[in-house]
C-alpha positions in Angstrom: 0.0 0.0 0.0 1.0 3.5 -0.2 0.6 5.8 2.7 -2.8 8.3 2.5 -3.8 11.1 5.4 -3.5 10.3 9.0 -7.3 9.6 10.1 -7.8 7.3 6.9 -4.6 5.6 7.4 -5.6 5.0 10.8 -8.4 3.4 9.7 -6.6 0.6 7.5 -3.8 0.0 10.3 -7.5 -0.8 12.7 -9.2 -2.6 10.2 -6.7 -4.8 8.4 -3.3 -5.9 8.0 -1.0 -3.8 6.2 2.0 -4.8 3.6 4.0 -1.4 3.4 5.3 -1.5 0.1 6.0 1.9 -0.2 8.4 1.4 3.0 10.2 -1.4 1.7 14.0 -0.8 0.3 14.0 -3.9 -2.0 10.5 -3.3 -3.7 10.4 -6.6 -5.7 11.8 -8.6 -3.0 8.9 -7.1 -1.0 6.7 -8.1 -4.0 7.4 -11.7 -4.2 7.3 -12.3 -0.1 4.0 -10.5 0.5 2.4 -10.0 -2.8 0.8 -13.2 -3.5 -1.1 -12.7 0.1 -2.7 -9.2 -0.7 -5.9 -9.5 -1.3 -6.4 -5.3 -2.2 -4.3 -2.1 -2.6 -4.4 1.2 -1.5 -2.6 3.4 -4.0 -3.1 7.1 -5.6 -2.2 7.3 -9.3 0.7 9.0 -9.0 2.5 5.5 -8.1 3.1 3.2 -10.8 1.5 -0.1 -10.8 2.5 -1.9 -13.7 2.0 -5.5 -15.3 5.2 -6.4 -13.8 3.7 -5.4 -10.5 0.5 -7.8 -10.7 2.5 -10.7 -11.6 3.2 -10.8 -8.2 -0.5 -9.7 -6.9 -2.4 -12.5 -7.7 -5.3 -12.7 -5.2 -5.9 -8.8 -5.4 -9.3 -8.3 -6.1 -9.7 -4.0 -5.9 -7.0 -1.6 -6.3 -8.3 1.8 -4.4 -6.6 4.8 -5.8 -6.8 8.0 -3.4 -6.7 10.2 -6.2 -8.6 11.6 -9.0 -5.9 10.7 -11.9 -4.7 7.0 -12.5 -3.0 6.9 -15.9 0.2 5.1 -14.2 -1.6 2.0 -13.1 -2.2 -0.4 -15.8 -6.1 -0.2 -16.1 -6.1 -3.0 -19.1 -4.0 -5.6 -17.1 -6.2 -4.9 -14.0 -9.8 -5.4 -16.2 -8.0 -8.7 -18.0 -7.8 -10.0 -14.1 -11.1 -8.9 -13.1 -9.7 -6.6 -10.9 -11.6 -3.5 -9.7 -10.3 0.0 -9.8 -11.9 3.1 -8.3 -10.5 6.5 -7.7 -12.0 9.5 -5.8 -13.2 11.9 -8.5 -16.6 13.1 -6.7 -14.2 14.5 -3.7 -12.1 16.5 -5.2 -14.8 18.1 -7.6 -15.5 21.5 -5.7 -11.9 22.5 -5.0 -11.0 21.7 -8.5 -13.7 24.2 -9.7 -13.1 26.2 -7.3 -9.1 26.5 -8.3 -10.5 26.9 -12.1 -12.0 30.0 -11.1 -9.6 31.6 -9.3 -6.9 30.8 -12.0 -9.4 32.3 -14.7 -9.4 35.2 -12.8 -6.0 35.6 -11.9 -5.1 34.8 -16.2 -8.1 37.8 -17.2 -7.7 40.2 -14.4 -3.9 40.3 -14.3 -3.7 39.4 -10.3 0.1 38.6 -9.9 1.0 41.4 -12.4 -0.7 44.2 -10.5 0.3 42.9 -7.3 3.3 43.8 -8.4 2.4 47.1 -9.9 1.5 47.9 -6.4 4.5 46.2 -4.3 7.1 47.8 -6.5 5.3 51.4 -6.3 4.6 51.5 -9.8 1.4 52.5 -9.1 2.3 56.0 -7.4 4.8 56.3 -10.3 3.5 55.6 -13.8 -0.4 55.9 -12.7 -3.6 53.9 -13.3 -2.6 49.9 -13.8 -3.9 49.5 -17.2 -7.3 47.8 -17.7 -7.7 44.4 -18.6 -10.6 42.1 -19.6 -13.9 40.9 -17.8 -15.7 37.7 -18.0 -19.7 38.1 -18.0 -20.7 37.3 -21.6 -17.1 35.5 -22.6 -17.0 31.7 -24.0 -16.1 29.2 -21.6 -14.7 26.1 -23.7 -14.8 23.0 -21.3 -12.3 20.0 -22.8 -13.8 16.9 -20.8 -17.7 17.7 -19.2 -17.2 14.8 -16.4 -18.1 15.6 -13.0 -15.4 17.9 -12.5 -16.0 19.7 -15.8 -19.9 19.8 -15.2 -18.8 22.0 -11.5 -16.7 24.4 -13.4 -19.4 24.6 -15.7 -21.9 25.5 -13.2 -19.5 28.1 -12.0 -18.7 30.1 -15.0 -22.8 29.8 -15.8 -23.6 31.8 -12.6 -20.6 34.3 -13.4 -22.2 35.1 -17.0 -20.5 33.1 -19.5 -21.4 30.8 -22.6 -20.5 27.6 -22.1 -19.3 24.9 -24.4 -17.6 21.6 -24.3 -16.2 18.8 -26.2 -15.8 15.2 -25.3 -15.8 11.3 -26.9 -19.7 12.1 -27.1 -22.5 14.4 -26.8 -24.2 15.0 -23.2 -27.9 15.8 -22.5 -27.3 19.2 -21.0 -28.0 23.5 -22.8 -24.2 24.0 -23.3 -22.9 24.0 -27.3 -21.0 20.7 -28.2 -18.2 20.5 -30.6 -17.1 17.4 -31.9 -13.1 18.6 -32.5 -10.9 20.1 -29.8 -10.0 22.7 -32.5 -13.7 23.9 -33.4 -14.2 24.1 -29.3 -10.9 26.4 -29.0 -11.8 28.5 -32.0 -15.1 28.9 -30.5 -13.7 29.7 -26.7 -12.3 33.2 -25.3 -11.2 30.6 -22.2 -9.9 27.1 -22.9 -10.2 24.6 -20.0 -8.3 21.3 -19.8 -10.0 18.7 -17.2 -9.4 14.9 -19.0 -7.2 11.9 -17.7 -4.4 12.3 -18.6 -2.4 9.1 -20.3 -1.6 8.2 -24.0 -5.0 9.1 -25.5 -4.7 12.9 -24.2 -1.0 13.3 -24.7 -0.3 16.8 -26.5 -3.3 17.1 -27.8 -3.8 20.6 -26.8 -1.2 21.4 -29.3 0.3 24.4 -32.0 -3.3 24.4 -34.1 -5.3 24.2 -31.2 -3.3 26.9 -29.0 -3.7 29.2 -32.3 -7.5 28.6 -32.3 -7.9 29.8 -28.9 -6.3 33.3 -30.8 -4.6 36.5 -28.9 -6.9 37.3 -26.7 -7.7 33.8 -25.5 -6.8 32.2 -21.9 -5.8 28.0 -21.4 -6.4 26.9 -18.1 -4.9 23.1 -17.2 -5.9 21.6 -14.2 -5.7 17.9 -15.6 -2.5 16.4 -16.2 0.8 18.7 -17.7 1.3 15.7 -20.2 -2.0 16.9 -22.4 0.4 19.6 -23.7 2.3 20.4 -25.9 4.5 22.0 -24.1 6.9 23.8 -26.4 3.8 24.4 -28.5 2.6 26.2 -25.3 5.4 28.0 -24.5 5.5 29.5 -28.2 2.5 30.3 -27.7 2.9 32.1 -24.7 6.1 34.0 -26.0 4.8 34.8 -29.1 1.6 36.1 -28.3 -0.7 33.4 -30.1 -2.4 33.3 -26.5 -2.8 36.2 -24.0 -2.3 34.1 -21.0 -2.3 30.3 -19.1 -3.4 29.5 -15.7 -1.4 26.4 -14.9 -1.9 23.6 -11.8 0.0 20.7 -13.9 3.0 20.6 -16.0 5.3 17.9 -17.7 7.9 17.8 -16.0 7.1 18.3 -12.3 7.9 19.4 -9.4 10.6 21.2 -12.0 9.0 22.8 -14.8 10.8 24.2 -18.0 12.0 27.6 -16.7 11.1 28.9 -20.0 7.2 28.4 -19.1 7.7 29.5 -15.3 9.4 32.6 -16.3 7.0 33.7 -18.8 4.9 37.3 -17.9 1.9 36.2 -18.9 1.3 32.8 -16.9 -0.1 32.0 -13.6 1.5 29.4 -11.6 -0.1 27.2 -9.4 2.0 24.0 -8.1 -0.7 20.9 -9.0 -2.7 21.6 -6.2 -5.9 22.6 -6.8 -7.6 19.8 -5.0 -4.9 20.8 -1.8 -6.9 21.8 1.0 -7.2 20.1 3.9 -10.8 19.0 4.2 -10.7 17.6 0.2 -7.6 15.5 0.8 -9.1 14.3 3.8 -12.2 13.4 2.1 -10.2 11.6 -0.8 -8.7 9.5 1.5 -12.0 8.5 3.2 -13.6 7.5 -0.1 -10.6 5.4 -0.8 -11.2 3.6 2.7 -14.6 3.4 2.2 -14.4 2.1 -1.5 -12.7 -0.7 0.5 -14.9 -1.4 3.3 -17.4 -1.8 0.2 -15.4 -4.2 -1.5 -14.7 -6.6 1.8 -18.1 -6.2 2.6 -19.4 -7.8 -0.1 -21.1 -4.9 -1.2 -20.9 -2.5 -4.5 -17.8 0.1 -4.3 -18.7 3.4 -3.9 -16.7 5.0 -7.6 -15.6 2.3 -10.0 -13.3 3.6 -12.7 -15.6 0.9 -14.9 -17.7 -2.3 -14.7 -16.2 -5.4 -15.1 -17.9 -7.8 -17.3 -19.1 -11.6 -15.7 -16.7 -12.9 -18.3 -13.9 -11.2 -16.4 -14.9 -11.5 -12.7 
């Protein structure tokens, strides 16, 4: 298992016996001891668990991820076993929302830029801070409309703007659906990124999509930093093909290219916009509870899918 927040982990040391993998010095001698006894495993996606890894987990029957994201454990292996996976989306939807809004903000009213205007006394020197752009009646485009998408949706909605969205299919809702990533940012004065990130999503927000958004248009990323292109990003940035980015993810992290970090026109935020105290803590519950579910005999509380009866 891998170690979660302190009442949750609590909870697993009461409840049953614990193989601390994430403790152990020789990892695959750990594996082949105590692996073939697990019976579950407590993760977050940010920990890989590979093929090579369930060789040696054969009774597991639910892997329980504490976070949102899971595009490092192998999803395929784990259906081809029958094994269930479930993550903690639903938990970490308001705060996610929440940090899209204040990084839209931040992007279209110029927060860290006049906060310095007024720490360095430019204010009393060259005047007036110039004025910058509002949101009510601006496009909102929405790249993934899951449950996390739907709350930023409902957000920008009550602040005025036109929503749209594109994703693998259409959903019954008012907002405008575009079936190319392209057509959305064409469309959008704000592009939002909120998909899983893994090898479907990788770079697709990219030079002809960054271009579509167009000069005055923001790109918000609170999903994973590998669905951009990153160079194409930060051309973008420098060049002026984009006014601005609001950024909680990058590639390479926690050390992002300096020449996306130093840009003037990008608002940093270090992949933590589910990080306060009461979502974490709630994450971690819905991964114990996911479990309690499981060993109970009972339906888990957020499956990342079904498993067929062919597979179980």
């Amino acid at each position: 298992m891998w170690p979660t927040r302190p009442n949750a982990m609590a909870q697993l040391e009461r409840l049953y016996q614990l193989r601390r993998y994430d403790e152990a010095e020789d990892k695959m001698a750990f594996l082949t001891k105590y692996g073939p006894s697990c019976l579950a495993v407590a993760t977050n996606g940010h920990v890989e668990l590979s093929e090579k890894h369930l060789q040696h987990l054969s009774s597991i029957g639910i892997v329980s991820s504490s976070s949102a994201g899971f595009e490092k454990i192998d999803t395929k292996a784990l259906q081809s076993r029958g094994i269930l996976l479930t993550n903690t989306s639903i938990a970490l939807r308001d705060d996610v929302a929440d940090a899209v809004i204040m990084l839209t903000l931040a992007c279209r009213r110029q927060l860290v830029a006049a906060h310095n205007y007024v720490q360095m006394a430019d204010w009393g020197v060259k005047g007036m801070y110039p004025l910058t752009s509002g949101l009510r009646g601006k496009r909102a485009g929405i790249f993934g409309l899951g449950s996390i998408g739907q709350a930023i949706a409902d957000r920008y909605s009550v602040m005025g703007l036109e929503i749209g969205y594109h994703s693998r299919t259409p959903k019954a809702n008012n907002y405008t659906y575009f079936s190319s990533l392209k057509e959305l940012s064409m469309w959008s004065d704000i592009l939002v990124a909120v998909v899983p990130g893994g090898a479907e999503t990788k770079g697709v927000i990219d030079h002809d999509v960054l271009r579509a958004l167009g000069q005055s248009g923001t790109f918000i990323n609170v999903s994973r930093g590998s669905v951009v292109n990153e160079t194409a990003l930060i051309t973008a940035l420098e060049k002026g093909w984009i006014a601005n980015a609001g950024l909680d993810v990058f590639w390479d992290e926690p050390t992002p290219n300096p020449r996306l970090t130093g840009a003037p026109n990008v608002t940093l935020y270090p992949h933590h916009a589910s990080g306060t105290a009461e979502t974490r803590d709630a994450m971690a519950q819905l991964m114990v509870d996911n479990l309690k579910a499981f060993f109970n005999g009972e339906k888990v509380l957020t499956p990342v899918y079904e498993l067929t009866e062919a597979v179980k």
